[in-house]
C-alpha positions in Angstrom: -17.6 5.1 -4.5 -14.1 5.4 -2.6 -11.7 8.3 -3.5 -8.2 7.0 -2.2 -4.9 9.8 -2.5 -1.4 8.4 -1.9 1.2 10.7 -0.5 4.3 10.4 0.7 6.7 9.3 -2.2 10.1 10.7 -3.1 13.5 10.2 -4.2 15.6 8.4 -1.3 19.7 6.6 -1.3 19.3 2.7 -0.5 19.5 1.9 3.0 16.8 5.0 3.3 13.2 4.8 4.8 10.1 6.4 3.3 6.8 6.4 4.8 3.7 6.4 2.3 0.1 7.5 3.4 -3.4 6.8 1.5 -6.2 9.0 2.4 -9.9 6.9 1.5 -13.0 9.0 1.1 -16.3 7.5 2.7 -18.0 6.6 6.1 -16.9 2.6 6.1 -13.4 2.9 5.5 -12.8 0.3 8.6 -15.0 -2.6 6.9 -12.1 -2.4 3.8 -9.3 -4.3 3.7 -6.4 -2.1 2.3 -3.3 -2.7 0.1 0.1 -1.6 -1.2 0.5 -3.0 -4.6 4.0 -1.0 -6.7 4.6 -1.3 -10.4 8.3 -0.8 -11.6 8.8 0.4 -15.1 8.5 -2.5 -18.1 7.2 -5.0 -15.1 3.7 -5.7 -13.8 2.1 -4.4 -10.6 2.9 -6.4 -7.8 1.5 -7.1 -4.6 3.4 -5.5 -1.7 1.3 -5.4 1.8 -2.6 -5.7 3.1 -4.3 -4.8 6.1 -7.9 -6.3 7.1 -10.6 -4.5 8.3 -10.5 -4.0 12.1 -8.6 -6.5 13.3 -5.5 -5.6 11.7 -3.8 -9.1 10.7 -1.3 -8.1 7.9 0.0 -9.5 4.9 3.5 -8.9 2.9 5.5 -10.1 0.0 8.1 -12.1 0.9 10.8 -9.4 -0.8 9.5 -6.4 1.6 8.5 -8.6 4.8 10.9 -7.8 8.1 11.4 -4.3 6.1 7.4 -2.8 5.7 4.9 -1.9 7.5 1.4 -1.4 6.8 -1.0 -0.1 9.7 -4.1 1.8 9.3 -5.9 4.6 11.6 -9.4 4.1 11.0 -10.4 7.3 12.7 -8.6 8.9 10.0 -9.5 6.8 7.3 -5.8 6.5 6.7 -3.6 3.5 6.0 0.2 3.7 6.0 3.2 2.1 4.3 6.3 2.5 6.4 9.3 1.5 4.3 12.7 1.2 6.0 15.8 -0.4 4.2 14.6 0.5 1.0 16.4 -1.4 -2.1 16.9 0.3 -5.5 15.0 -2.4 -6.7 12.3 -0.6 -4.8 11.7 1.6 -7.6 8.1 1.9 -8.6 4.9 3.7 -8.3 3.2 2.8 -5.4 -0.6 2.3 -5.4 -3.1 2.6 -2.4 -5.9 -0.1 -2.9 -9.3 -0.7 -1.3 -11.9 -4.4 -1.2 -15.6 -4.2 -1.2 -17.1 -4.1 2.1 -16.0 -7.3 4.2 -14.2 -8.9 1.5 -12.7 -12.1 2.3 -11.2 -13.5 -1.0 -7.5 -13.4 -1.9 -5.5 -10.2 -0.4 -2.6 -10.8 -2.6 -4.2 -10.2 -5.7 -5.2 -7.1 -7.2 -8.6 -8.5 -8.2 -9.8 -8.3 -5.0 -9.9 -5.0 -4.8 -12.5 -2.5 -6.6 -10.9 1.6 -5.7 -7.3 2.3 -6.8 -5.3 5.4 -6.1 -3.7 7.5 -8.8 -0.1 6.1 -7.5 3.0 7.9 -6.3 6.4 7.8 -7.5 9.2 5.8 -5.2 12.6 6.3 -6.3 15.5 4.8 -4.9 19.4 5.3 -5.7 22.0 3.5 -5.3 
């Protein structure tokens, strides 16, 4: 079982950057691949950013890429959303995702990952 905490949301004005951080429970966090999927209110969760295990190729929606940044620390079992230029359309709960072990399926979609975080709120005005 992986316990994964999200911190690091807020309220922010467009144009603003916020950095989010997902802390994962366990001794095999490196063998995960990790994602960023948000879910805006009336709309259904979508996929944001991933990370693979330890060599670190990423993967973005095309509406955050050149804008996002997902890294991980895998010392500190830690992966990281770094959001600059954020949009009001922005707005959502972000959630912190992890695979199985050496999963190698679709990144993009939620079903290929089994732990969720509980979410945390990203608000941005205009």
């Amino acid at each position: 079982q992986v316990r994964l905490a999200e911190s690091g949301g807020g309220l922010v004005q467009a144009g603003g950057s916020l950095r989010l951080s997902c802390a994962a429970s366990g001794r095999t966090f490196s063998t995960y691949v990790m994602g960023w999927f948000r879910q805006a209110p009336g709309k259904e969760r979508e996929f944001v950013a991933a990370i693979r295990r330890s060599d670190e190729n990423t993967y973005y929606a095309d509406s955050v890429k050149g804008r996002f940044t997902i890294s991980r620390d895998n010392a500190k079992n830690t992966v990281y959303l770094q959001m600059n230029s954020l949009k009001p359309e922005a707005t959502a709960v972000y959630y912190c995702a992890a695979s199985l072990p050496y999963y190698s399926g679709n990144y993009y979609s939620d079903s290929g990952y089994a732990y969720w975080g509980q979410g945390t709120q990203v608000t941005v005005s205009s």
